[in-house]
C-alpha positions as CSV (number, residue, x, y, z in Angstrom):
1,X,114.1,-6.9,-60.7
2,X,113.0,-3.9,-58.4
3,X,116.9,-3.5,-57.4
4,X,117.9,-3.1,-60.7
5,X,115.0,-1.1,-61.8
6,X,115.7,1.2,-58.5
7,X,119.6,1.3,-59.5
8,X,119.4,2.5,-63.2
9,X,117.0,4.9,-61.9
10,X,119.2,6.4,-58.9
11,X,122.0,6.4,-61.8
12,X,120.6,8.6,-64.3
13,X,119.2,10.6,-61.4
14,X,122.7,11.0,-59.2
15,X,125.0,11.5,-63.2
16,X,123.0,14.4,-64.0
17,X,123.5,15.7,-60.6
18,X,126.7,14.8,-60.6
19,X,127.4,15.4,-64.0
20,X,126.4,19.2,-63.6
21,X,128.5,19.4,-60.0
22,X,131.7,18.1,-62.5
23,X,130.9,20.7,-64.8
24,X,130.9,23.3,-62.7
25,X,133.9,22.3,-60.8
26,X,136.1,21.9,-64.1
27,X,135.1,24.9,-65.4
28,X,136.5,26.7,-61.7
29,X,139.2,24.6,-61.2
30,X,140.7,23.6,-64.9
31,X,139.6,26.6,-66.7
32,X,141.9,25.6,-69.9
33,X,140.5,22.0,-70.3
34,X,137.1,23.3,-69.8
35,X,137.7,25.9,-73.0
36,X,139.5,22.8,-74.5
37,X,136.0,20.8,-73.6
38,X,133.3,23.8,-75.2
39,X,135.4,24.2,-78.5
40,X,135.6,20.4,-78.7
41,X,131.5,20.5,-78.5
42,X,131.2,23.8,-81.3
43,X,133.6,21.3,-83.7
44,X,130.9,18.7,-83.3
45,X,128.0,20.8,-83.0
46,X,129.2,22.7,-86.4
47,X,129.8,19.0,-87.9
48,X,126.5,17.7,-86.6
49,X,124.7,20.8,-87.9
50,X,126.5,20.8,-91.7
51,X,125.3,17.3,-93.1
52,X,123.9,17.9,-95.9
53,X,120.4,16.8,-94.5
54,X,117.3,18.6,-96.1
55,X,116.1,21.9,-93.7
56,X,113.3,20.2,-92.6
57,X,115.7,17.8,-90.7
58,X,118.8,19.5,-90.2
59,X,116.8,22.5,-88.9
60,X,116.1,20.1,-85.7
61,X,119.0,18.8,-85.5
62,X,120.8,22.1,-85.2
63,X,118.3,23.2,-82.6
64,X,118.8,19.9,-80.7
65,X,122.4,19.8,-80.1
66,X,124.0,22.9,-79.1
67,X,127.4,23.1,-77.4
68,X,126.0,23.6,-74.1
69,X,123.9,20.5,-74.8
70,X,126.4,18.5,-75.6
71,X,129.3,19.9,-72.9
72,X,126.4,19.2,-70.4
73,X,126.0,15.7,-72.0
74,X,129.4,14.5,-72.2
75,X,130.0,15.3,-67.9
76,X,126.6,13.4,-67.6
77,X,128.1,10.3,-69.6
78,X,131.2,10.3,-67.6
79,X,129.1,10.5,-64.1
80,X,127.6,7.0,-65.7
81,X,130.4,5.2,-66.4
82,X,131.9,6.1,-62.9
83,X,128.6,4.9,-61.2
84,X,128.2,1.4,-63.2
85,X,131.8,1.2,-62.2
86,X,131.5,1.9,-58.4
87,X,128.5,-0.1,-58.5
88,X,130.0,-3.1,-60.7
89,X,133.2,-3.3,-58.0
90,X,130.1,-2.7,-54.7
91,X,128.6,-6.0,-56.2
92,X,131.5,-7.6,-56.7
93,X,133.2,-7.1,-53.4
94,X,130.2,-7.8,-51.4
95,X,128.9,-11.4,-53.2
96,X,125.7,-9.7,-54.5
97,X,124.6,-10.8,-57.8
């Protein structure tokens, strides 16, 4: 139980490190996809923030989730999936459980 507390643990540690190394990278290197990534974010973040929900809610959900937030999010997420992955095929080719 340790191991797998220890391994979710190093994974949200190592994605957001990870996560904001990819970001920065993608942003140098593919400078289109990243402006394709941002405006993707503002569609959601003007979608998220436009729901008709009374000020007292909407009013934290448009402070919540910003484009940054959620560029920032989405390269986290990815990092994630790529560990569990790694990790899934590191137990699977070395017999551990």
């Amino acid at each position: 139980m340790l191991t797998n507390i220890t391994l979710a643990t190093l994974n949200i540690f190592l994605s957001l490190v990870f996560g904001a190394i990819a970001l920065v990278i993608v942003s140098i290197s593919f400078p289109d996809t990243f402006a394709a990534i941002l405006n993707g974010a503002e569609w959601v973040e003007q979608a998220l923030g436009n729901t008709g929900l009374e000020n007292r809610y909407n009013n934290w959900v448009r402070f919540l989730i910003g484009e940054e937030q959620l560029t920032f999010m989405l390269f986290t997420i990815i990092m994630r999936v790529i560990f569990a992955v790694v990790v899934t095929f590191g137990r699977r080719m070395f017999g551990a459980a």
